[in-house]
N, C-alpha and C positions, 0 to 999 in steps of 0.2 A: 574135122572138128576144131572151132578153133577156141583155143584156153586161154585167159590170162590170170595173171598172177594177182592175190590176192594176200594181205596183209596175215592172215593164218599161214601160207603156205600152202594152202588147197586152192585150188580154179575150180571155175563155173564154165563148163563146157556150153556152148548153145545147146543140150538139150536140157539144159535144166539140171542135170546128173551133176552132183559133185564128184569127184576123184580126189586123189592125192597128186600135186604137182611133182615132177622130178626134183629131186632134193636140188638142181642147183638153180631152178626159180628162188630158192627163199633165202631172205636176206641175207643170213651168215654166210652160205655159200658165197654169194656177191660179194663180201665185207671179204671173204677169205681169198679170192681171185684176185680183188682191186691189191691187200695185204701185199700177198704174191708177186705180184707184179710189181709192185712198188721196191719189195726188199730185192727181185730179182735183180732189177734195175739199177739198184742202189750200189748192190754186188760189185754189178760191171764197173757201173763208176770210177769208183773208190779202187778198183784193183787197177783201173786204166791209169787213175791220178795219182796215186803213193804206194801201187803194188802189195796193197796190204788185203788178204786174204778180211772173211766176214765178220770172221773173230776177234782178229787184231781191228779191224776199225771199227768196231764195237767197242773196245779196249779204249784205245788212242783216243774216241769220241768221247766214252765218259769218263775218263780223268782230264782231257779237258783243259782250258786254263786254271782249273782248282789246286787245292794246296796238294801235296802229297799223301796219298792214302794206303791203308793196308789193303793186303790181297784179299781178305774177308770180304771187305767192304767191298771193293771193286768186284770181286765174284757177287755181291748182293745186287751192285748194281748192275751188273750184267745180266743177270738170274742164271748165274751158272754158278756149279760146285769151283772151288780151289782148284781142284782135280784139272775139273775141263778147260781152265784155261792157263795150267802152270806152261804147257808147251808152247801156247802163245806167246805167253809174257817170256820164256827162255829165247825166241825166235824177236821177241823183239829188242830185250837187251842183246843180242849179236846183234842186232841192227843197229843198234846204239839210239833209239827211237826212246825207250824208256830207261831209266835207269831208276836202280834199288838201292835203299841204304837204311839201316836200321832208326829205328822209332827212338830219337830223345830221351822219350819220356817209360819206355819199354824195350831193352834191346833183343827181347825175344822176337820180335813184332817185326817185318822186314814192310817196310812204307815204299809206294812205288809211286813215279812222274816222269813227266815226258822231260826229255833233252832238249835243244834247240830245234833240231831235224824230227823231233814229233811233234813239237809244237807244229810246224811248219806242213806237218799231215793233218792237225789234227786242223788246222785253216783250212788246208783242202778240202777236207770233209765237208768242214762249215758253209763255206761257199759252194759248195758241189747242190752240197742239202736243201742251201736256200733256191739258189739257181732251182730247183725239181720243182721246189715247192712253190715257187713263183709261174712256172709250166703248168703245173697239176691243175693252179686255183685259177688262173687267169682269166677262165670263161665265163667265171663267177662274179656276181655284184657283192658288195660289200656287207646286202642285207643278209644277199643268198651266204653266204663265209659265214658273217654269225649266226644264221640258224642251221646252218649244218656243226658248228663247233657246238652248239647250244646241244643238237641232236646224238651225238658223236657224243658228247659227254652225259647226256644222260642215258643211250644204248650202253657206255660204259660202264655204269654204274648198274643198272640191268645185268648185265652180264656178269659183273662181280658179285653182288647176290647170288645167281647162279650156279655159278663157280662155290661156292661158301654151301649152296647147300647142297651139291656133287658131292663136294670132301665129308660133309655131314651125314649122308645118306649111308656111308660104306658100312 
């Protein structure tokens, strides 16, 4: 029997019978394999180029050349608790990759940034990131690029609805 995959999720077998297709015909699966493989890869990278585990260049990446921020903020932009990345960030001040010092303006407030030597990761990253992403699209024309960004942000916004009404259902 042969099936192909259709925009529901279900196939149309040659006899005319609909079925339900194996969950990893339909898109999300797809979206979550490409995902997958993309952060797997990204892993290796980054630990081959500045030794830094997924966490820390997570970290290193979004603080970024920006001003110095608090660890709230940096957990927000991470989407991770304080919690799950205080062992990071103590792993990377031994490294001397970021450094701490209290908020001016709050000295309750501990504000965090890179050093010279995390700057100098967090170019790694950059050029690592782009080098991928130069890989990834290359096979693509410029129109095929904006209507997949076009489509990619509006799956995204899709799925954030989704999302919004997950949490609203409980």
């Amino acid at each position: 029997m042969n099936q192909t995959p259709s925009s529901d999720g279900w196939t149309a077998p040659e006899t005319g019978k609909s079925e339900p297709a194996p969950i990893t015909a339909m898109l999300s699966s797809r979206l979550m394999v490409l995902a997958n493989l993309l952060k797997r890869g990204a892993i290796l990278r980054y630990k081959r180029l500045t030794g830094l585990s997924s966490v820390e260049f997570g970290l290193v990446a979004s603080l970024g050349r920006r001003p110095p921020m608090s660890v709230a903020r940096l957990a927000e932009a991470v989407g991770q608790d304080k919690g799950q990345i205080s062992r990071a960030l103590a792993n990377l001040v031994s490294r001397k990759l970021i450094a701490k010092s209290a908020n001016p303006k709050d000295s309750r407030e501990v504000l965090i940034s890179l050093t010279p030597a995390g700057l100098a990761a967090h170019d790694a990253i950059v050029e690592g990131a782009q080098e991928r992403n130069r890989r990834l699209l290359e096979h693509l024309s410029p129109a095929e690029f904006d209507m997949l960004l076009q489509k990619v942000d509006q799956l995204t916004a899709i799925a954030a609805e989704m999302l919004e009404s997950e949490k609203n259902s409980r």
